[in-house]
Biopython code that builds the backbone (N, CA, C, O; Angstrom):
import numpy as np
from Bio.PDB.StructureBuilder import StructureBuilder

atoms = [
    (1, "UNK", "N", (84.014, 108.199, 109.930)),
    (1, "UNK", "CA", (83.644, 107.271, 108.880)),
    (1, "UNK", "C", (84.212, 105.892, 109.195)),
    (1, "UNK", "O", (85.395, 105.975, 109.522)),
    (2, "UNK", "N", (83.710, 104.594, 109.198)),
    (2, "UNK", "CA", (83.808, 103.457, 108.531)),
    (2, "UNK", "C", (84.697, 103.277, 107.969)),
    (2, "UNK", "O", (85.034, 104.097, 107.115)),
    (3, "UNK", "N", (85.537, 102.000, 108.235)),
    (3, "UNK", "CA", (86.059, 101.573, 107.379)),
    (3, "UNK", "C", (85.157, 100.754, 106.106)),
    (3, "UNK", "O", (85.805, 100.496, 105.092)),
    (4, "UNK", "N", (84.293, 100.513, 106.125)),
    (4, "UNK", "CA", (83.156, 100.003, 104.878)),
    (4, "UNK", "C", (82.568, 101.124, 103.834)),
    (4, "UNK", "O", (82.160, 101.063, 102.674)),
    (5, "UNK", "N", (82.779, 102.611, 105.195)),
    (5, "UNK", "CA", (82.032, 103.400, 103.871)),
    (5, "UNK", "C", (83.209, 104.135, 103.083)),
    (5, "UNK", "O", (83.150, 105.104, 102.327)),
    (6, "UNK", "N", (84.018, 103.566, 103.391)),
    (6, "UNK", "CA", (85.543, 104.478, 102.821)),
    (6, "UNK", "C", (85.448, 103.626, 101.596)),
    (6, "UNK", "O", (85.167, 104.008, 100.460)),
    (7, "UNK", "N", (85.742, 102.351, 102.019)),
    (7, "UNK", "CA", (85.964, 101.460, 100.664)),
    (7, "UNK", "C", (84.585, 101.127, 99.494)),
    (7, "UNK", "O", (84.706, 100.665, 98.359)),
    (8, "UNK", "N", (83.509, 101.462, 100.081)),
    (8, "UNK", "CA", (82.408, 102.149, 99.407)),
    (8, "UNK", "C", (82.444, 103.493, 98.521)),
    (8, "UNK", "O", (82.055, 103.701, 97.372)),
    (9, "UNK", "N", (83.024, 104.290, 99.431)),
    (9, "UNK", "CA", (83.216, 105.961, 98.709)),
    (9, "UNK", "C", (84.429, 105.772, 97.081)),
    (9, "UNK", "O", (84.455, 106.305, 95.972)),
    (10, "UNK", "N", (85.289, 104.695, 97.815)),
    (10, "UNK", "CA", (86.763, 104.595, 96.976)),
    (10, "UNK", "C", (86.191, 103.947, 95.584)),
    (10, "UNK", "O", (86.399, 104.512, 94.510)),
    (11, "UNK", "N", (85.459, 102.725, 95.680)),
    (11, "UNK", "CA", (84.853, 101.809, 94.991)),
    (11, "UNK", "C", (84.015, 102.904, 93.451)),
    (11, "UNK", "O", (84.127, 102.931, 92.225)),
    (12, "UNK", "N", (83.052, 103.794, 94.732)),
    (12, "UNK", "CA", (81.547, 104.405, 93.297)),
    (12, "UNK", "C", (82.943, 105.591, 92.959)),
    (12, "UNK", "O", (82.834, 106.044, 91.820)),
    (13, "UNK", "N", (84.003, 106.065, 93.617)),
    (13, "UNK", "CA", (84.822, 107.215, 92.753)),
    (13, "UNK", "C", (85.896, 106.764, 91.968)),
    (13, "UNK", "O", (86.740, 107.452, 91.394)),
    (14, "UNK", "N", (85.791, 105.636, 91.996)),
    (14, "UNK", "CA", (86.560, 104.838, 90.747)),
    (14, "UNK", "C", (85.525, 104.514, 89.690)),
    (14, "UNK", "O", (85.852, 104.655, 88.512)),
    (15, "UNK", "N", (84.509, 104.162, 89.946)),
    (15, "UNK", "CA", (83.700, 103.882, 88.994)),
    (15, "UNK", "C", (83.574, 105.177, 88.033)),
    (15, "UNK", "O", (83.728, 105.197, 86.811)),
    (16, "UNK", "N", (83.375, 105.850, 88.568)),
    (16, "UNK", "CA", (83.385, 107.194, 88.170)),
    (16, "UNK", "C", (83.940, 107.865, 87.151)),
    (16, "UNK", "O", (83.523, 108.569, 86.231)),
    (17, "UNK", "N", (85.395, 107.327, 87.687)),
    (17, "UNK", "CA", (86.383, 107.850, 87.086)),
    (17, "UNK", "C", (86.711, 107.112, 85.453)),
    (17, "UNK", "O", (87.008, 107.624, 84.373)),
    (18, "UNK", "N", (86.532, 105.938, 85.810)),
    (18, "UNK", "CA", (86.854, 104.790, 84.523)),
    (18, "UNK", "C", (85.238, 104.946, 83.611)),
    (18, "UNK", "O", (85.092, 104.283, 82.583)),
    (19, "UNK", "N", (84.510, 105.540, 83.933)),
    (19, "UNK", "CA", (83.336, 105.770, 83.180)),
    (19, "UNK", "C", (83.809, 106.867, 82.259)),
    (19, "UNK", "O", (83.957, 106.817, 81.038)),
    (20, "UNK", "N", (84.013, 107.863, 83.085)),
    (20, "UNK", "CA", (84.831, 109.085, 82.230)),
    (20, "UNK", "C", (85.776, 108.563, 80.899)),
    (20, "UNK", "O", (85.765, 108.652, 79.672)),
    (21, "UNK", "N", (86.596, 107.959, 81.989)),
    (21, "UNK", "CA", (87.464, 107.686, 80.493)),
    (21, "UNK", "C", (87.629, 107.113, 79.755)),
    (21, "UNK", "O", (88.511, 107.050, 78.898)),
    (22, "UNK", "N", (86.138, 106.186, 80.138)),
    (22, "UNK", "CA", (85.542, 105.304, 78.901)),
    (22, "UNK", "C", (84.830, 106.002, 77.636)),
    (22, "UNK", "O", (84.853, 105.694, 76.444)),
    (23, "UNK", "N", (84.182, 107.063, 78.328)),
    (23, "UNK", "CA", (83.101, 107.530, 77.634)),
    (23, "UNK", "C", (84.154, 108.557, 76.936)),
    (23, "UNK", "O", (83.629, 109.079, 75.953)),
    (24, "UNK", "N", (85.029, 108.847, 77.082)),
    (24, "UNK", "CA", (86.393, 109.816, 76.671)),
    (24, "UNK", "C", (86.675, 109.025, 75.334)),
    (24, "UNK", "O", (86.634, 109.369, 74.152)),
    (25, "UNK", "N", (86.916, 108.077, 75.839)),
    (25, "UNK", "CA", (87.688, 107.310, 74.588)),
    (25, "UNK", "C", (86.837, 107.076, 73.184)),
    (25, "UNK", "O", (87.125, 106.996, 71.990)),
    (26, "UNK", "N", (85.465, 107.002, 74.092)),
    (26, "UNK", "CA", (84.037, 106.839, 72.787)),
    (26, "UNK", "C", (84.316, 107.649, 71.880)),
    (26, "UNK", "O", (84.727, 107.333, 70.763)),
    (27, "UNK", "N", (84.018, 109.314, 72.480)),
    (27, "UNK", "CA", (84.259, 110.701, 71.988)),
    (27, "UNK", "C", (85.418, 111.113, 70.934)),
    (27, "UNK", "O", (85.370, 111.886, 69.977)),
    (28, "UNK", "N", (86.584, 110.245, 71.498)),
    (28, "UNK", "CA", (87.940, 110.365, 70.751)),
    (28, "UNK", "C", (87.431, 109.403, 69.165)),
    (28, "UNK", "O", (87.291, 109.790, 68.005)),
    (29, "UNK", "N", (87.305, 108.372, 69.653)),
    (29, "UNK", "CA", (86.555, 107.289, 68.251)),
    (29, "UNK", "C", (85.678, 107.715, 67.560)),
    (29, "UNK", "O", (85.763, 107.344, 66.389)),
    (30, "UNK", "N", (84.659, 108.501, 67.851)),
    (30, "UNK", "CA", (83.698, 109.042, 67.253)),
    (30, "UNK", "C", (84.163, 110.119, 66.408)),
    (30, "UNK", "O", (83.809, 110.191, 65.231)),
    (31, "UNK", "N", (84.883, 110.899, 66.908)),
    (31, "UNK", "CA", (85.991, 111.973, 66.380)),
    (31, "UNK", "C", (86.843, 111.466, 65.215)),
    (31, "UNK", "O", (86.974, 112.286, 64.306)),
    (32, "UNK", "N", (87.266, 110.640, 65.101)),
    (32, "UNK", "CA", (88.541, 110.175, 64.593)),
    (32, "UNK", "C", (87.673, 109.885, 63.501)),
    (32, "UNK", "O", (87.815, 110.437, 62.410)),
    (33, "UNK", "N", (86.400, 108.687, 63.838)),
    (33, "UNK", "CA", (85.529, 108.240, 62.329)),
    (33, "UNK", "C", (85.082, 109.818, 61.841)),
    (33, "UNK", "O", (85.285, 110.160, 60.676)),
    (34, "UNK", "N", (84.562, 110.593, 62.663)),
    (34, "UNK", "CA", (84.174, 111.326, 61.592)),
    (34, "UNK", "C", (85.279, 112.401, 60.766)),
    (34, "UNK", "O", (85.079, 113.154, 59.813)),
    (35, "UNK", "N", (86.325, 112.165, 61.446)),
    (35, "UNK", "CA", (87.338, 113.282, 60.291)),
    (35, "UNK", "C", (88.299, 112.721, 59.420)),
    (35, "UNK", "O", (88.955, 113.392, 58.622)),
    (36, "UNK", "N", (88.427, 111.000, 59.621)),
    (36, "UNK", "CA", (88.800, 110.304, 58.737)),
    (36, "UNK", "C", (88.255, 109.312, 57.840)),
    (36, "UNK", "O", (88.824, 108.790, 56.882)),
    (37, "UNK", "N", (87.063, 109.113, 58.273)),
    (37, "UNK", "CA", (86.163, 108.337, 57.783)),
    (37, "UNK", "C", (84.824, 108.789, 57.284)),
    (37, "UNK", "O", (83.885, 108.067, 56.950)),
    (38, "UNK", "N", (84.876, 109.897, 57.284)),
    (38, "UNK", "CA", (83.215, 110.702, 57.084)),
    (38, "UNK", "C", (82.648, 110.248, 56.151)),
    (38, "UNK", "O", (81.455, 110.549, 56.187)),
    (39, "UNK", "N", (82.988, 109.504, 55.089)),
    (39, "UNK", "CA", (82.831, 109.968, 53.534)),
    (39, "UNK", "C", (82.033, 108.412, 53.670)),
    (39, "UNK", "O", (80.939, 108.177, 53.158)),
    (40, "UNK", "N", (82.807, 107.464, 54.441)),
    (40, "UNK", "CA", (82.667, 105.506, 54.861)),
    (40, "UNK", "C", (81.142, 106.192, 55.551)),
    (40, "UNK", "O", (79.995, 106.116, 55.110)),
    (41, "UNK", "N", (81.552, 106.715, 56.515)),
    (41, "UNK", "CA", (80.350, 106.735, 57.468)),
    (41, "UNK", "C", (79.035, 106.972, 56.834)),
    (41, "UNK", "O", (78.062, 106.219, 56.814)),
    (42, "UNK", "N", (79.210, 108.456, 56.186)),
    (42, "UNK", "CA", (78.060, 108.966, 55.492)),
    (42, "UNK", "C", (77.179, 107.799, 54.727)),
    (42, "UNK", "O", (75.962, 107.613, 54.710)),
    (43, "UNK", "N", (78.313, 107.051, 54.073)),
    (43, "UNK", "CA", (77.573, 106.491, 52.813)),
    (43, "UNK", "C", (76.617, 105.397, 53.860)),
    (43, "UNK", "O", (75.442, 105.197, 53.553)),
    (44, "UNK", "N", (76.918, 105.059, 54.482)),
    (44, "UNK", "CA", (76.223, 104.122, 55.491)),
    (44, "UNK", "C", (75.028, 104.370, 55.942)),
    (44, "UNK", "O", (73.998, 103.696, 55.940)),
    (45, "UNK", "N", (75.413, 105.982, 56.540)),
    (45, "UNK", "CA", (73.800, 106.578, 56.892)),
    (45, "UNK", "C", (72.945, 106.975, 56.235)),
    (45, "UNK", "O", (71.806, 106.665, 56.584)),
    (46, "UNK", "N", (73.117, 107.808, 55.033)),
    (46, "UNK", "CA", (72.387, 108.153, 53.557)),
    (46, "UNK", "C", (71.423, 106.718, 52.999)),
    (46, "UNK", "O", (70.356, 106.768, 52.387)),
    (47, "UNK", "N", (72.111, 105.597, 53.389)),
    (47, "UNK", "CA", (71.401, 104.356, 52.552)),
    (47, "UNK", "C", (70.146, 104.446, 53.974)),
    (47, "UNK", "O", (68.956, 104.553, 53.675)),
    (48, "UNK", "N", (70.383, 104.414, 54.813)),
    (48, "UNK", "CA", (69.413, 103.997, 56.170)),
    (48, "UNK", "C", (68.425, 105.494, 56.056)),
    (48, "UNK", "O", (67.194, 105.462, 56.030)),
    (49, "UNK", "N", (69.200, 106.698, 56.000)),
    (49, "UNK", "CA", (68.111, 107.892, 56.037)),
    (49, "UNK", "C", (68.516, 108.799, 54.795)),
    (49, "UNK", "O", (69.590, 108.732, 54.196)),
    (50, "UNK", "N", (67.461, 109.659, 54.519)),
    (50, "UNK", "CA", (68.114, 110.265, 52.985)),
    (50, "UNK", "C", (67.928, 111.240, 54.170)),
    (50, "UNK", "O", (66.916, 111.599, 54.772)),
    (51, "UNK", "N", (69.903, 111.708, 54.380)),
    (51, "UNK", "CA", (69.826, 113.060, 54.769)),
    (51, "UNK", "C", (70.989, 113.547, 54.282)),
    (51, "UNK", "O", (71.955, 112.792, 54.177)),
    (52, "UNK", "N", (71.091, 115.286, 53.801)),
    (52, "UNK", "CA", (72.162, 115.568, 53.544)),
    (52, "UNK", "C", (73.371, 116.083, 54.283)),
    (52, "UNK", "O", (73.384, 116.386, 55.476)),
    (53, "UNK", "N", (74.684, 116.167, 53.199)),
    (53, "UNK", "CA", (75.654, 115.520, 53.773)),
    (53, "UNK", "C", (75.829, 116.992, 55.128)),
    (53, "UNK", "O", (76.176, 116.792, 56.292)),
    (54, "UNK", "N", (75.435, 118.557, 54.451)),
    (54, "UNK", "CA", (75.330, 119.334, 55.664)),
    (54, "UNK", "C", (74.482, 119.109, 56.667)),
    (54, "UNK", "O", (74.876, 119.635, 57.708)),
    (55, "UNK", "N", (73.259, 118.413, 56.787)),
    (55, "UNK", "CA", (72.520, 118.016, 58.333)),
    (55, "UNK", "C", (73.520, 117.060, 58.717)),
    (55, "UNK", "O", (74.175, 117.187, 59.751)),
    (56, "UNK", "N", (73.604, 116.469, 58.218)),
    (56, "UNK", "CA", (74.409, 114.966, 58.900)),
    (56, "UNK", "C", (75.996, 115.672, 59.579)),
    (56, "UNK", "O", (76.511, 115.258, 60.618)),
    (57, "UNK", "N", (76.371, 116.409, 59.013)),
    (57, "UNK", "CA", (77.665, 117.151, 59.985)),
    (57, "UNK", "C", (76.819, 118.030, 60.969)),
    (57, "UNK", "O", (77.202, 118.118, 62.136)),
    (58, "UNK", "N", (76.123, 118.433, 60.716)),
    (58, "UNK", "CA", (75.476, 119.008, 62.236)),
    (58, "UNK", "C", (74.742, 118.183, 63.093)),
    (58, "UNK", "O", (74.646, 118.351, 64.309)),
    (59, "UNK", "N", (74.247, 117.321, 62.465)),
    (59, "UNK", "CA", (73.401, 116.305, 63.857)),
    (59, "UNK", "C", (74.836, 115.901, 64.591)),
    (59, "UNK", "O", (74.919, 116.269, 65.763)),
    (60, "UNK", "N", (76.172, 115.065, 63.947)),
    (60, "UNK", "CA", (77.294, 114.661, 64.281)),
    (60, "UNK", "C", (77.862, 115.699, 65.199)),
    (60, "UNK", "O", (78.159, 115.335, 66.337)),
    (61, "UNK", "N", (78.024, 116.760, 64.901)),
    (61, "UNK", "CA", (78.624, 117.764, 65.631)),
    (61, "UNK", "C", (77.581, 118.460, 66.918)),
    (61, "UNK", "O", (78.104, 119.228, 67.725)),
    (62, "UNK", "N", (76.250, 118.160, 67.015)),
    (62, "UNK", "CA", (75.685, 118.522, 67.910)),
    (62, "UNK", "C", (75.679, 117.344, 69.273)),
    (62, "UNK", "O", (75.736, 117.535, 70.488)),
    (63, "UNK", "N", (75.579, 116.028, 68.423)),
    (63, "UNK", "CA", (75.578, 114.780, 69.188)),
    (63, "UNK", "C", (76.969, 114.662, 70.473)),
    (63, "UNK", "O", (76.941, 114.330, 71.659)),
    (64, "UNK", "N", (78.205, 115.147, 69.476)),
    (64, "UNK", "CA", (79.594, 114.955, 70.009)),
    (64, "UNK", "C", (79.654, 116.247, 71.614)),
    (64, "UNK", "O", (80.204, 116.195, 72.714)),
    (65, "UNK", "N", (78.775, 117.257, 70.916)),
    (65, "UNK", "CA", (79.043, 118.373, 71.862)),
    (65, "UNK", "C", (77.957, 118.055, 73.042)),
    (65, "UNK", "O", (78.177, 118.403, 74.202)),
    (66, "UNK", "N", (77.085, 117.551, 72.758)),
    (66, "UNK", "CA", (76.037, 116.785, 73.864)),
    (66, "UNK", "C", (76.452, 115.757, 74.492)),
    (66, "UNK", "O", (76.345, 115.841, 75.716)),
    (67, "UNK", "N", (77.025, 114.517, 73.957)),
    (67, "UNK", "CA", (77.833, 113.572, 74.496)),
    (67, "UNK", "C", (78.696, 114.266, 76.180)),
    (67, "UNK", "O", (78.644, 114.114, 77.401)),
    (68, "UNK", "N", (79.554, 115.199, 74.927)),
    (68, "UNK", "CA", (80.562, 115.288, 76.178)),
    (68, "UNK", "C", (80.185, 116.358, 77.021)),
    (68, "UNK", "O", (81.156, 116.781, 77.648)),
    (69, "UNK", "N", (78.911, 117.072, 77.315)),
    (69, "UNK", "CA", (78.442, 117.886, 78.353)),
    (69, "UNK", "C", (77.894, 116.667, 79.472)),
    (69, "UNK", "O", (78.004, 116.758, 80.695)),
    (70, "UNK", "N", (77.286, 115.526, 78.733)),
    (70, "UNK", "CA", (76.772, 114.646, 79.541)),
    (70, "UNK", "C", (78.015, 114.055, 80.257)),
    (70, "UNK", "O", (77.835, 113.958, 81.471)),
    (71, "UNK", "N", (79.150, 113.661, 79.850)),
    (71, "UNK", "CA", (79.643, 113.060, 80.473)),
    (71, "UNK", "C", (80.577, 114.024, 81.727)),
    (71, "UNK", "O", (81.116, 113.678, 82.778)),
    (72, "UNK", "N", (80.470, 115.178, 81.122)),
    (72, "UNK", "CA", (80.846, 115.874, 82.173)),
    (72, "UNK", "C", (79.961, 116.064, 83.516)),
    (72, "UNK", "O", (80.296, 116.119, 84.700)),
    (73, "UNK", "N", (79.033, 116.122, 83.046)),
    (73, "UNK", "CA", (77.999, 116.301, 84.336)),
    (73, "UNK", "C", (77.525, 115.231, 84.842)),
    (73, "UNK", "O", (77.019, 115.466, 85.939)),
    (74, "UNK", "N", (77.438, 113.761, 84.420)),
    (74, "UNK", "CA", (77.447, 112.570, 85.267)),
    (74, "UNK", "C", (78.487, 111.483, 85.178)),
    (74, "UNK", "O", (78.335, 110.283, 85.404)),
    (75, "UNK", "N", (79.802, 112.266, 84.726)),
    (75, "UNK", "CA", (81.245, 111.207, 85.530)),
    (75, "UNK", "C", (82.041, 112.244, 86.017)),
    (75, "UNK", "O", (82.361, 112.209, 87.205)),
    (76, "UNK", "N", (82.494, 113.346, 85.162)),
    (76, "UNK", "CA", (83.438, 113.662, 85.698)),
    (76, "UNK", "C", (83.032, 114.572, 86.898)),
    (76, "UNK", "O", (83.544, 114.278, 87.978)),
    (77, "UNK", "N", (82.105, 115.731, 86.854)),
    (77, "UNK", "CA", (81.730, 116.282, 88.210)),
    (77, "UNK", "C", (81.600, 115.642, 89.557)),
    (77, "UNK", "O", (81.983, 116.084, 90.640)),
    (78, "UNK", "N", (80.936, 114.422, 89.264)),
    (78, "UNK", "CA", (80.658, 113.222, 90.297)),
    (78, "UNK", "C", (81.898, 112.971, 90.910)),
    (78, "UNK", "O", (82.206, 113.094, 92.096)),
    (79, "UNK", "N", (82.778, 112.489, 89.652)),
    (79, "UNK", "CA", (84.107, 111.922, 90.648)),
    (79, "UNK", "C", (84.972, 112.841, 91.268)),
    (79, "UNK", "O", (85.777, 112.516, 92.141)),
    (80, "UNK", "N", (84.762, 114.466, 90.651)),
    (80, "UNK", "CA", (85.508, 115.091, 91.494)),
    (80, "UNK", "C", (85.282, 115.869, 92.736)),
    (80, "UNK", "O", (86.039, 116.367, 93.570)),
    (81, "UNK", "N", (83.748, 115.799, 92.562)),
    (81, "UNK", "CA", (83.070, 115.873, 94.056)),
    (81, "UNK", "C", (83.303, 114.598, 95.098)),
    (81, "UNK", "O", (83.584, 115.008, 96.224)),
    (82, "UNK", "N", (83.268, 113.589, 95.023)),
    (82, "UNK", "CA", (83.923, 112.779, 95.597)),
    (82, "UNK", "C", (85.318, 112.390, 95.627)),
    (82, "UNK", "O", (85.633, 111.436, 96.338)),
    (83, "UNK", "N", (86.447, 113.179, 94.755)),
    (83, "UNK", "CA", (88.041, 113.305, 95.248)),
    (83, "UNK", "C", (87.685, 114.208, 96.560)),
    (83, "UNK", "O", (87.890, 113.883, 97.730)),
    (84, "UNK", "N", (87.065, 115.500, 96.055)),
    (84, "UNK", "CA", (87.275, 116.321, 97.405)),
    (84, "UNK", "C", (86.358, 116.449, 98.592)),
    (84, "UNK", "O", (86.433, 117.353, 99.424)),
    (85, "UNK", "N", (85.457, 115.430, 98.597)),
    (85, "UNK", "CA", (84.613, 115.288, 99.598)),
    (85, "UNK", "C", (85.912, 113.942, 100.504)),
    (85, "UNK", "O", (86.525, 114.164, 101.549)),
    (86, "UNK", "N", (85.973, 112.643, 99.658)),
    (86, "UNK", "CA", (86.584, 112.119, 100.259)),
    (86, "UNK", "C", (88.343, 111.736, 100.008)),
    (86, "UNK", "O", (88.957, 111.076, 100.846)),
]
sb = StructureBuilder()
sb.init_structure("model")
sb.init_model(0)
sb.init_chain("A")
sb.init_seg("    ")
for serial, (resi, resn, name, xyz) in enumerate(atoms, 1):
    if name == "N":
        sb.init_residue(resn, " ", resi, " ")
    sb.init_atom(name, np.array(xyz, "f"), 0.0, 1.0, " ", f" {name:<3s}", serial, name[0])
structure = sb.get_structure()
């Protein structure tokens, strides 16, 4: 290998990585509004959609568990195929 494609490889597995724990931190915030703030949140979404307050904890709770499958499968798998590739 290159010294160009090293600092290429180093470069997209950092990206990688700080995506993760960006998108980590989303997950944590999203979390936090909805178990301390549910009640703020709700009233917000109820005015925009009439839905009730049990769909609205399951769309929330399906969204959070989808979120973080996605981010597992395009940051964190990524970057750790590229720790141990390079």
């Amino acid at each position: 290998m290159t010294l160009d494609t090293l600092i290429t490889l180093e470069i997209i597995r950092n990206a990688f990585g700080w995506c993760a724990i960006i998108n980590f931190v989303i997950l944590v915030f999203w979390f936090l509004m909805m178990t301390m703030a549910r009640g703020f949140v709700y009233s917000i979404h109820s005015k925009l959609f009439r839905i009730s307050q049990k769909r609205f904890d399951a769309i929330h709770y399906q969204g959070m568990m989808y979120f973080k499958v996605l981010v597992f499968m395009f940051n964190v798998v990524p970057y750790l195929a590229l720790r141990i590739v390079g």
